[in-house]
C-alpha positions in Angstrom: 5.9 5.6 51.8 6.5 2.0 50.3 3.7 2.4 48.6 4.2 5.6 47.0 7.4 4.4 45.9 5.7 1.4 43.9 3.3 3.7 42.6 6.1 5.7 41.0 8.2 2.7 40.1 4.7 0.7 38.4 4.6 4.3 36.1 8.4 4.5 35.0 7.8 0.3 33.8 4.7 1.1 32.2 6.4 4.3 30.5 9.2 2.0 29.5 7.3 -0.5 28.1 5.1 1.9 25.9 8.4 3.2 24.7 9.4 -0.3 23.6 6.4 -1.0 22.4 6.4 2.1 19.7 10.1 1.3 18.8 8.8 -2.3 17.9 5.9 -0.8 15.8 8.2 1.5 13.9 10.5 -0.9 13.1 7.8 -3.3 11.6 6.7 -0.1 9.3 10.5 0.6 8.2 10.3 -3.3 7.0 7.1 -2.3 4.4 8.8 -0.2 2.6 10.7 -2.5 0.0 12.0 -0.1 -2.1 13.1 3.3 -1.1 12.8 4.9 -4.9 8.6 4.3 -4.0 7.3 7.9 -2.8 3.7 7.3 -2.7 1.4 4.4 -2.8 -2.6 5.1 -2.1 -5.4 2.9 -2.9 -8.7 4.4 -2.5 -12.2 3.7 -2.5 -13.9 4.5 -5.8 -17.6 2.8 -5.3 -19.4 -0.5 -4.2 -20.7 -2.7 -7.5 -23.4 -4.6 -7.9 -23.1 -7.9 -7.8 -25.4 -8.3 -11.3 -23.4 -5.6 -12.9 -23.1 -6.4 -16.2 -20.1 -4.2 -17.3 -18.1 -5.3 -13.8 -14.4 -6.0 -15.0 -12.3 -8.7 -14.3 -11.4 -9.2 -10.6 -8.0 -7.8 -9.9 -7.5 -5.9 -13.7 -6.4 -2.7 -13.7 -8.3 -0.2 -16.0 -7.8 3.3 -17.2 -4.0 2.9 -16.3 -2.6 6.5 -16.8 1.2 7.3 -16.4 2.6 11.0 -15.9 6.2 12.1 -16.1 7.3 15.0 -14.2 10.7 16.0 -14.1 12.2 13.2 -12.0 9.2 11.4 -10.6 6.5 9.1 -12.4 2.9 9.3 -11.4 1.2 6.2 -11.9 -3.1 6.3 -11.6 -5.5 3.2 -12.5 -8.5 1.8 -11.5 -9.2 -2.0 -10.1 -11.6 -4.1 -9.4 -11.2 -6.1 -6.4 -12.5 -8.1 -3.3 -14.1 -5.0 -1.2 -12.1 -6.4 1.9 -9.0 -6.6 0.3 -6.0 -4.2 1.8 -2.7 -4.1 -0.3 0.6 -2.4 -0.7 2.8 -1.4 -3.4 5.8 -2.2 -4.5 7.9 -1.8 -7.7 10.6 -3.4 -10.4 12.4 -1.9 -13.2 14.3 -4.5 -15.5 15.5 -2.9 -18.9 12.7 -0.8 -20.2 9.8 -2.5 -18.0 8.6 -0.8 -14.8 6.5 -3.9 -13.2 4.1 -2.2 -10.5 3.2 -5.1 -7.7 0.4 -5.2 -5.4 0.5 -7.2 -2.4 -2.8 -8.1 -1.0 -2.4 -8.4 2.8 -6.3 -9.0 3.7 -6.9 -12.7 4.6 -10.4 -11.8 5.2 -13.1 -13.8 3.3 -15.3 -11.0 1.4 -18.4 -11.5 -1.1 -18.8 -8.2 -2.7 -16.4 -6.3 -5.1 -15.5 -2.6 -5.0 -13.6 -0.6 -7.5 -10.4 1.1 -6.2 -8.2 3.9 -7.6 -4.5 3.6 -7.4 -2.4 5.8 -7.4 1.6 5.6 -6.8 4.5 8.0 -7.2 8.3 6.9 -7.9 11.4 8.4 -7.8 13.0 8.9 -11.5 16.2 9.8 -11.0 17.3 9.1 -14.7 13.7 10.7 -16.4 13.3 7.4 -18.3 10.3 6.4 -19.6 9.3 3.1 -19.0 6.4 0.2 -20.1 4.2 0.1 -17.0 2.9 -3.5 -16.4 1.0 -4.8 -13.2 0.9 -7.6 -11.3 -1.3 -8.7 -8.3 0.0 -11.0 -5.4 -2.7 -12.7 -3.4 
């Protein structure tokens, strides 16, 4: 009988503590998001390049940077070239006229090859205002 009953009470602490444990993780993810006007932020795999590529860009320089208004929400597209290892998130300013996209890369993992990455990142615009997109990358 003892024994059943520490069987049972070994599964409610372990049920518990899984709770907690999701709570926690959830939190952590509420803390990411730095500003609430930021829909969407993706940052996908494009392709691999060659190390003796001559036409590789700049590390870290966003190409082919395309911005869309609809109604009251700005859809923001490039492409970069970056550390293939490299894992960021996205972030956004607005001072004045300027809407200053930052990505954070969160990756502390030592990598030797480059890969080219679409972004891609939707924000809220309440006002319709069009703004000059800029880019910065934090390492």
């Amino acid at each position: 009988m003892i024994k059943n009953v520490l069987i049972i009470l070994v599964f409610i602490l372990s049920a518990c503590n899984n709770s907690v444990q999701e709570v926690e993780i959830k939190e952590v993810e509420k803390k990411q998001i730095i500003n609430e006007n930021l829909l969407f932020f993706d940052f996908e795999l494009i392709k691999d390049i060659d190390v003796n590529d001559e036409k590789e860009s700049e590390l870290y320089e966003l190409d082919n940077l395309q911005v869309n208004y609809f109604e009251d929400v700005i859809y923001i597209s490039g492409l970069i070239n970056t550390n293939a290892c490299d894992s960021f998130t996205g972030d956004f300013k607005i001072k004045d006229d300027e809407l200053l996209l930052l990505f954070k890369n969160n990756s502390e993992e030592p990598c030797m090859s480059s890969s080219i990455f679409k972004i891609r990142v939707l924000i809220k615009n309440p006002s319709k205002k069009k703004y000059n997109v800029v880019y910065k990358v934090e390492n």
